[in-house]
C-alpha positions as CSV (number, residue, x, y, z in Angstrom):
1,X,0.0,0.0,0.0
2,X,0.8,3.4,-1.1
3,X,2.3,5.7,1.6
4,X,1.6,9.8,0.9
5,X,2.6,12.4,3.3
6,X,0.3,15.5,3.1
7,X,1.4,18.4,4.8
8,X,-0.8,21.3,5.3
9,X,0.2,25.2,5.4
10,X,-2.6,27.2,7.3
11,X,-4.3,25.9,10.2
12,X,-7.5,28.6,10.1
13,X,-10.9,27.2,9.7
14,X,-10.7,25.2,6.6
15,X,-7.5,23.8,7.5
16,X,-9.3,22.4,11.0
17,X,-11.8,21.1,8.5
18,X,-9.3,19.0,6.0
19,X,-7.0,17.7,9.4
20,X,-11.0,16.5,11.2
21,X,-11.3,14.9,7.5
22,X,-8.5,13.1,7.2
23,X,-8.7,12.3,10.7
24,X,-12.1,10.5,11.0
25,X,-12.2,9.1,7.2
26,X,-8.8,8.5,6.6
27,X,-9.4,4.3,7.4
28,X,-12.2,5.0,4.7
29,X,-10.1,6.6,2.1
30,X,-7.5,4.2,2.4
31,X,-10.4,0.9,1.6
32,X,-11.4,3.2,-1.2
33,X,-8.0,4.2,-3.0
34,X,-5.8,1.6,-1.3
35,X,-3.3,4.7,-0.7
36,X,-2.8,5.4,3.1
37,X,-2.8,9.3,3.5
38,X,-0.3,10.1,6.3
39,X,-0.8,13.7,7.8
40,X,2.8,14.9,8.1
41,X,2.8,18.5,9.2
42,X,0.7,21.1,9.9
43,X,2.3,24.8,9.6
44,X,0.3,27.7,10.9
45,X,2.1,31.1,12.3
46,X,-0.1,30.6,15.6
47,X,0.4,26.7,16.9
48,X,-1.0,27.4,20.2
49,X,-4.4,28.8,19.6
50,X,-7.3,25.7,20.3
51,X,-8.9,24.3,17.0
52,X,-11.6,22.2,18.8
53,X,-9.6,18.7,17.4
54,X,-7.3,16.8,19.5
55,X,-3.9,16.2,17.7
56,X,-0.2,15.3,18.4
57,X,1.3,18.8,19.1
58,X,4.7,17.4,17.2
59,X,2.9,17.7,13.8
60,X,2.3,21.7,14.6
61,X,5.0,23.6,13.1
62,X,5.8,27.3,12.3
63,X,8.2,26.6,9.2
64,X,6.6,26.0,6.2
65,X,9.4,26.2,4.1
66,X,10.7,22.8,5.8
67,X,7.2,21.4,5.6
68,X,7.4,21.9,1.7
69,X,10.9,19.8,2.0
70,X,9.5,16.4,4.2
71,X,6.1,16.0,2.7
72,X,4.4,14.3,-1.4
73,X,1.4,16.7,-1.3
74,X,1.7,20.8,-0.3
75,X,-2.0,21.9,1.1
76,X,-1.8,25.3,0.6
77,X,-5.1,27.1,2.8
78,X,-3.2,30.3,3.6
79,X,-5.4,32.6,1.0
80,X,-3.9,35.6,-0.3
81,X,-1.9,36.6,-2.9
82,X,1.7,37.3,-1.6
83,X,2.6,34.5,0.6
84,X,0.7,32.2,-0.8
85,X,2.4,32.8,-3.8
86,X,5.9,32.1,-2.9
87,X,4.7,29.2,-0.8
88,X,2.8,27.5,-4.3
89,X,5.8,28.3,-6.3
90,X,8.5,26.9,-4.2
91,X,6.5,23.7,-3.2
92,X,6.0,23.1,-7.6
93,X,10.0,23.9,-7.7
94,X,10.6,21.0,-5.3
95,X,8.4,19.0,-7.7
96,X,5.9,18.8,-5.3
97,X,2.3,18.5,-6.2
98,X,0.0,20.9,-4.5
99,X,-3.9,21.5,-3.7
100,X,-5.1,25.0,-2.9
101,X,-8.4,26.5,-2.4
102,X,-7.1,29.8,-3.2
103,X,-9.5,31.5,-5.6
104,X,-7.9,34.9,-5.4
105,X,-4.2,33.7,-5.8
106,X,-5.4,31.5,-9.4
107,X,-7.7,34.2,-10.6
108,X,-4.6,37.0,-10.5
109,X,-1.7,34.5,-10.8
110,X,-2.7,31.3,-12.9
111,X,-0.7,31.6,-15.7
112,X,2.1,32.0,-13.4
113,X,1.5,28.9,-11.5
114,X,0.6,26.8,-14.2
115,X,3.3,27.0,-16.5
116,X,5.5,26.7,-13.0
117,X,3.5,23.3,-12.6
118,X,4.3,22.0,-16.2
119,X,8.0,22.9,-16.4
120,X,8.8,21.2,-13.0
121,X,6.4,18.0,-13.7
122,X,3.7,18.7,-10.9
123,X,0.2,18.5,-10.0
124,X,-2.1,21.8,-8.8
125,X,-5.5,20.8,-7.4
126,X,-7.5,23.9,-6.7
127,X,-11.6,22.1,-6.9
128,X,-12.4,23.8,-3.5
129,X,-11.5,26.9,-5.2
130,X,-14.8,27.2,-6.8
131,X,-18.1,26.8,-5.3
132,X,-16.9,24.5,-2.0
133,X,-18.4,21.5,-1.9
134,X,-19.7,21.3,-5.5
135,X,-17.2,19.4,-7.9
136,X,-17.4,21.9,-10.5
137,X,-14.1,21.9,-11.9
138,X,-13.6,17.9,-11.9
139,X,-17.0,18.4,-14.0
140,X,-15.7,20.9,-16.4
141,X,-12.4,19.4,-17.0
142,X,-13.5,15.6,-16.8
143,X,-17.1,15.0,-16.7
144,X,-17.8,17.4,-19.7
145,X,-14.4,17.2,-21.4
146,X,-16.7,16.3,-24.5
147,X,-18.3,19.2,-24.5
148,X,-18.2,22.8,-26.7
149,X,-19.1,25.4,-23.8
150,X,-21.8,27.8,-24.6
151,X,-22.9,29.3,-21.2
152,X,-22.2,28.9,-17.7
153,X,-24.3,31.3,-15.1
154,X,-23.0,30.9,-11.4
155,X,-24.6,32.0,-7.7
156,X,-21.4,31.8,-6.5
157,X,-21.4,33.7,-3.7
158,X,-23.5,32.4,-0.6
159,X,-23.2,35.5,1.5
160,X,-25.0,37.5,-1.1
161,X,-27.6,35.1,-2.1
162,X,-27.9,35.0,1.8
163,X,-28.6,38.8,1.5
164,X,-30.7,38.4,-1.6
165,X,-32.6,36.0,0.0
166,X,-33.5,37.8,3.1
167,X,-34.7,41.0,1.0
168,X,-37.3,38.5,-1.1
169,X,-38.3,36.4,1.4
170,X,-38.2,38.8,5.0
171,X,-38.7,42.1,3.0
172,X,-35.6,43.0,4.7
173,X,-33.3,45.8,3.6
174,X,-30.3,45.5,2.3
175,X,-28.6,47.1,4.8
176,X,-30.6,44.8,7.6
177,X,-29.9,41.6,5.7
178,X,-26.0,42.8,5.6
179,X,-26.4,42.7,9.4
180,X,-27.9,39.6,9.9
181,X,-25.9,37.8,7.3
182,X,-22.7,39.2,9.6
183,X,-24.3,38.4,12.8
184,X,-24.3,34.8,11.4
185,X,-20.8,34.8,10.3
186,X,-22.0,34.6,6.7
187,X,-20.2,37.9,6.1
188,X,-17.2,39.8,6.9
189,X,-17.3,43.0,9.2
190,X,-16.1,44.2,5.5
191,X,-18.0,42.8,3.5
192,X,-16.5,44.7,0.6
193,X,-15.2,41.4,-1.3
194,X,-18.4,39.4,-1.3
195,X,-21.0,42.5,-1.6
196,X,-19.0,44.3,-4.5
197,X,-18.8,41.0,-6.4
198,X,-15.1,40.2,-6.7
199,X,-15.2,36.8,-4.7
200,X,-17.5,36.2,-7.2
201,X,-15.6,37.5,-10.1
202,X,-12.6,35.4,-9.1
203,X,-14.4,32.4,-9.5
204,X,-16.3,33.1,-12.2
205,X,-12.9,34.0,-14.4
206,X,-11.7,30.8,-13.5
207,X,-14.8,28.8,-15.0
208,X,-14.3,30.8,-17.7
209,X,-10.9,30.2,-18.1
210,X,-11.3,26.4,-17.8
211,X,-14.7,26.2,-20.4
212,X,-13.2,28.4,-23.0
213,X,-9.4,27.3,-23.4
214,X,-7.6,30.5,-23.0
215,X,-6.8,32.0,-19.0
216,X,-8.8,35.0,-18.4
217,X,-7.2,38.2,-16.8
218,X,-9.3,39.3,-14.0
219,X,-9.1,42.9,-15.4
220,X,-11.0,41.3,-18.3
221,X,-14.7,41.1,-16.2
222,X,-16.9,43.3,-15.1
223,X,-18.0,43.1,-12.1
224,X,-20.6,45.0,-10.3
225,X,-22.0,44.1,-6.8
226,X,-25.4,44.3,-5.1
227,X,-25.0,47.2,-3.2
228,X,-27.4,49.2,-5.3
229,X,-30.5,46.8,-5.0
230,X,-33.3,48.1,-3.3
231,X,-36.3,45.6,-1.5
232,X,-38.2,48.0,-4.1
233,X,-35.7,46.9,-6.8
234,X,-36.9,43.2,-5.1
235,X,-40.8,43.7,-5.1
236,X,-41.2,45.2,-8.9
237,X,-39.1,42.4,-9.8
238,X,-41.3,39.6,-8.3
239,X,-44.2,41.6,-10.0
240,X,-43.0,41.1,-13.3
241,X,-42.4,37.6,-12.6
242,X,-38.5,37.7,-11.8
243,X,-36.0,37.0,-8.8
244,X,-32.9,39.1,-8.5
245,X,-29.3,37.0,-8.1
246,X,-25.9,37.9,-8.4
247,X,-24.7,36.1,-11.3
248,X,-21.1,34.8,-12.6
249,X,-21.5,34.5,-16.4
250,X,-19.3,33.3,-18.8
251,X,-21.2,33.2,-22.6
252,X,-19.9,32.4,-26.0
253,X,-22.4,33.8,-28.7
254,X,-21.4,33.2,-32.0
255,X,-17.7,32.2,-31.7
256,X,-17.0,35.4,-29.0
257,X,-16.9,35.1,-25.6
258,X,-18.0,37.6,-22.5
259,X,-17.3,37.3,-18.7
260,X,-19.2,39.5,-16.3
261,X,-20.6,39.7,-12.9
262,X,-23.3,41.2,-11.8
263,X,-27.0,41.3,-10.5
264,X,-29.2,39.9,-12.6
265,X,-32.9,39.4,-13.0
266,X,-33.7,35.6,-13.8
267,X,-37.8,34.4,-14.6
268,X,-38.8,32.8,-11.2
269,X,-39.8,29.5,-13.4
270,X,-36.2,28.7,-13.6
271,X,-34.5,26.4,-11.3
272,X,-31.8,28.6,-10.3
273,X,-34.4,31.0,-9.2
274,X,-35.1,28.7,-6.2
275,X,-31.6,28.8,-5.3
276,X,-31.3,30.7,-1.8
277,X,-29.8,31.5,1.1
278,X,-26.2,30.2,1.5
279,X,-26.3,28.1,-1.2
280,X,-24.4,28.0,-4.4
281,X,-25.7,27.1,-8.2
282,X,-24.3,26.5,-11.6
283,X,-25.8,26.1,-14.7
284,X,-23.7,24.6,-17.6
285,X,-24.9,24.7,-21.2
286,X,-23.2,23.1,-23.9
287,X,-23.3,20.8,-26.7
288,X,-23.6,17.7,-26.6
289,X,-24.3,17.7,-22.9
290,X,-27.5,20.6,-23.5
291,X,-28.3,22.1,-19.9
292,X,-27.2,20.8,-16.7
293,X,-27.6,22.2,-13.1
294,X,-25.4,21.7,-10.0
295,X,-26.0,22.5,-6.3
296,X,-24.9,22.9,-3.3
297,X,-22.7,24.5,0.2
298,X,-20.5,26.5,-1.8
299,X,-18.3,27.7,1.3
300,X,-17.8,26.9,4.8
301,X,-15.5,24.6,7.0
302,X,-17.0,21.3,6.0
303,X,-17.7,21.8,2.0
304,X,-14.7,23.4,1.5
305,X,-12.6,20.6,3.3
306,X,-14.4,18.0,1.2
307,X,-13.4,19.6,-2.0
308,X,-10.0,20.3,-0.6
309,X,-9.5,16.5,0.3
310,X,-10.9,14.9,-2.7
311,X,-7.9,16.6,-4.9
312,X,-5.5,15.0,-2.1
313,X,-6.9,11.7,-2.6
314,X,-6.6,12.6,-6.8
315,X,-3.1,13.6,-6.3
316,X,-2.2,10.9,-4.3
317,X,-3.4,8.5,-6.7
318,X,-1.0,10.3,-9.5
319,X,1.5,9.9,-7.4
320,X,0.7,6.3,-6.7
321,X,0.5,5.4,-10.4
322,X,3.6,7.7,-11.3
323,X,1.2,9.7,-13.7
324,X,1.8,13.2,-12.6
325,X,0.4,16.1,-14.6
326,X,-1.9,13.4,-16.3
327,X,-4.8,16.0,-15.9
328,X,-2.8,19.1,-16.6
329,X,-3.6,22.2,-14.1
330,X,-4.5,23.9,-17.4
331,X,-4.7,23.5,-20.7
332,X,-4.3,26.7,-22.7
333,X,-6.4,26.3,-26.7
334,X,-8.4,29.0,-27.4
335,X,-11.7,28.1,-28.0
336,X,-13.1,31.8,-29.2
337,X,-12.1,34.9,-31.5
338,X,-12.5,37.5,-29.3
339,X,-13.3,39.1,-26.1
340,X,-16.5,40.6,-25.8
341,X,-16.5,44.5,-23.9
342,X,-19.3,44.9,-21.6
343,X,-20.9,47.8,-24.4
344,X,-21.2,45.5,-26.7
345,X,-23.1,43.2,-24.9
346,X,-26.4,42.6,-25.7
347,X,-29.5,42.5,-23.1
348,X,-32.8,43.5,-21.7
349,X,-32.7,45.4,-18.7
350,X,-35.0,46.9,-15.9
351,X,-34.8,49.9,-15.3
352,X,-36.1,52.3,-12.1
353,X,-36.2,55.6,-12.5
354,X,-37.8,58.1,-9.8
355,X,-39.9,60.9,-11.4
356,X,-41.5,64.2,-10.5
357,X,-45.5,63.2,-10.7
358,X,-46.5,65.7,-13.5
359,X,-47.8,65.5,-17.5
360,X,-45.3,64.8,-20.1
361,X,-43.3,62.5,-17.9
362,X,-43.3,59.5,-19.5
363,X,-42.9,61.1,-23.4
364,X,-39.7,62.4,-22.2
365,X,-38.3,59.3,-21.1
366,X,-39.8,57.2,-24.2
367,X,-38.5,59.7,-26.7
368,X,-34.7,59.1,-25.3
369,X,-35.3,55.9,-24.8
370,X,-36.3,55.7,-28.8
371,X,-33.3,58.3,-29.9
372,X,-31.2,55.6,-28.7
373,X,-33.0,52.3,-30.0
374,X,-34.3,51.1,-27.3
375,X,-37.3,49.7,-28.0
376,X,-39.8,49.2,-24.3
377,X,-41.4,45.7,-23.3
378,X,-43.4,46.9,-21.0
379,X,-43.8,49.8,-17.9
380,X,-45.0,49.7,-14.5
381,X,-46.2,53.5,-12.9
382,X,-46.6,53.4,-8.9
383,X,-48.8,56.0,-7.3
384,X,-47.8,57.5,-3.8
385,X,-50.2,59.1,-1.7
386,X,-47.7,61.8,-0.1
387,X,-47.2,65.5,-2.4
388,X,-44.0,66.1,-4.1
389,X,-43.1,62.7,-3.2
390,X,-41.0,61.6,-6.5
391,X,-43.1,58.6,-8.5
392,X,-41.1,55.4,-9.2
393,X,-41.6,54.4,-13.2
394,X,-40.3,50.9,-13.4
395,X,-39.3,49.9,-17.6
396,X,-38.4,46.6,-18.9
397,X,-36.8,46.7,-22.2
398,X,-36.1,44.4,-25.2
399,X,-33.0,43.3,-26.0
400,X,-30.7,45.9,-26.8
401,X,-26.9,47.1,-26.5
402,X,-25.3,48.1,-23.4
403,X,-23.7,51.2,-25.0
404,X,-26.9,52.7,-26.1
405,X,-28.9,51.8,-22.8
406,X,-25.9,53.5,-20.7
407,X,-25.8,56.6,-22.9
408,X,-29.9,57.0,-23.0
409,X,-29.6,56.5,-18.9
410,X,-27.0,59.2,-19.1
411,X,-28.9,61.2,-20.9
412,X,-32.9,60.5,-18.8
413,X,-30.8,60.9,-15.6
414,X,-29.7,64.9,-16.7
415,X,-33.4,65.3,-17.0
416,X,-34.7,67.9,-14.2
417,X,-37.7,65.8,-13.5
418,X,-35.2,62.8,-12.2
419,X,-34.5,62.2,-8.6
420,X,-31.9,60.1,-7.3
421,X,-29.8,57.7,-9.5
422,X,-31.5,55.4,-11.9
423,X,-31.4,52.1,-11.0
424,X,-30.6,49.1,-13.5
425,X,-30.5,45.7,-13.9
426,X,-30.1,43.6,-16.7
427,X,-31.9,40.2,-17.3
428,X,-31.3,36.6,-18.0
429,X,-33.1,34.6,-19.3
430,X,-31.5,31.3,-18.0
């Protein structure tokens, strides 16, 4: 029987979750892969500090650059971008294969890694980068290997969906469902990364990456968070039959591709509708495959470790079967032309724009809206009972280009009869 040491650098929460793992199911993954996963070392700056888990104190250790030197299999669950880093390239330098979780360090750094991976024959594992406990990149570079990508949409994010959530269901307000979602340890006291969408974007430019052949720069998406969306914003939406997520979307239409992140209005038939509170979802389209949903924990302790664990137990069985690099971390072939900007897109939107009650209103509005071909699907006008009090006009368009909505909402939001900032939000129909 196969003998792997695993060694493990960051001993926070999801590195108590991947040590209880291979602690309790370790005899299990052993009658499963016939490889015995031996937990070598464990490297954390603070070695004192109580994880809850009973363990010999002589695996703790502060040096992880002589952790990389003893052990078969680098666990990297530091996060960041800086350490992290080194610690990644140094363990593939020593030719040894590594599993990470570290969304953030592969979204601004892949290309780095990768190539660092291929030249000194080793493995990178990152599945529990992407939607925890959902195998989502085993699916895309395995499962649907076969397959021509033509859309992925991703809820990818469970503290926002959390938020969402609580604003559809609880009529909360953003800033309410912030709190609770915090109070629960769903969210940061900043909350910055998760609400202003660039958790999400990470991951999103790495599906993208991995469905279209060709690594995304992170400077490539747009990303735009949920900040803006009102439990008015929530309630017009449900009236015209839609629920509001924030989406990861990576699209090919014709043979160009588009990356973006952003709120989105989805039809409230669809399945990933029905997708709430801390839970993530993705939805793959391609050919042959057509649609296909997955579901699931997309963060936490135990999701997270399970994802994290499962790329040991691939690894190991590389090693075991001298085969390293038989998946490669990344395969760069372009599958697409060109790169999409966000004005080019096309979509419908919603849009919410708060008007002074008075005749003419509406003809304004419409005439810009036509100046700029944009043609209207349909309006909803909301009375208020209080004088002077500005009247919401809510607008659902057809299908039309991002660079003529943005310059007609430039040019309806100059209009003296506008209050506050109009509010948009484009729609998918998944």
């Amino acid at each position: 029987m196969k003998k792997v040491k695993v060694g493990i650098i960051g001993f926070g929460t999801v590195g108590t979750g991947v040590v209880t793992c291979l602690m309790e199911n370790g005899a299990l993954i052993k009658s499963r892969t016939n490889i015995d996963l031996i937990l070598h070392k464990i490297a954390d700056i603070d070695i004192e500090r109580n994880r809850g888990i009973n363990i010999d104190r002589s695996l703790l250790t502060k040096d992880a650059n002589a952790l990389i030197n003893e052990v078969d299999i680098v666990v990297e669950l530091v996060g960041g971008t800086t350490f992290a880093k080194d610690i990644v390239l140094k363990a593939l330098s020593a030719g040894k294969s590594v599993v990470t979780a570290n969304k953030a360090l592969l979204a601004n750094h892949g290309n780095e890694i990768f190539a660092a991976a291929e030249k000194y024959h080793a493995d990178i594992y990152y599945e529990a980068s992407v939607a925890g406990g959902i195998p989502i990149i085993k699916t895309i570079r395995e499962g649907l290997a076969a397959n021509n990508f033509d859309k992925i949409y991703g809820i990818l994010n469970g503290t926002c969906n959390y938020i969402l959530t609580q604003m559809s269901y609880n009529n909360h307000s953003f800033e309410d469902a912030l709190k609770k979602a915090q109070d629960l340890g769903y969210a940061e006291s900043d909350p910055s990364l998760d609400i202003d969408g660039y958790d999400t974007a990470h991951k999103a430019a790495i599906l993208a990456s991995l469905a279209f052949g060709d690594w995304i720069n992170l400077s490539s998406v747009y990303v735009e968070g949920i900040r803006n969306i009102s439990l008015d914003d929530i309630v017009y939406a449900k009236e015209l039959g839609y629920s509001i997520k924030l989406l990861g979307i990576a699209k090919k239409v014709g043979n160009d591709i588009q990356v973006r992140v952003h709120p989105a209005m989805i039809p409230n038939g669809a399945t990933m509708a029905s997708i709430n509170d801390v839970y993530n979802g993705i939805y793959i389209e391609g050919k042959p495959i057509g649609g296909t949903l997955f579901y699931g924990r997309g963060a936490g302790m135990a999701a997270t470790s399970s994802a994290v664990v499962a790329d040991i137990i691939d690894v190991a069985r590389n090693l075991n079967s001298s085969s390293s690099l038989r998946l490669p971390a990344f395969t760069s072939q372009k599958h697409y032309d060109k790169f999409t900007q966000m004005a080019d897109i096309l979509s419908r939107y919603y849009i919410k724009i708060n008007v002074t009650d008075e005749p003419g209103v509406i003809a304004k509005i419409s005439t810009i809206l036509g100046e700029e071909n944009i043609s209207i699907s349909s309006m909803l006008q909301k009375e208020v009972s209080e004088i002077f009090k500005p009247v919401p006009i809510v607008i659902v368009t057809h299908s039309t280009f991002e660079k003529n909505m943005i310059s007609a909402l430039s040019r309806i939001q100059k209009l003296s009869i506008v209050h506050e900032k109009i509010n948009l939000i484009r729609i998918e129909d998944i």
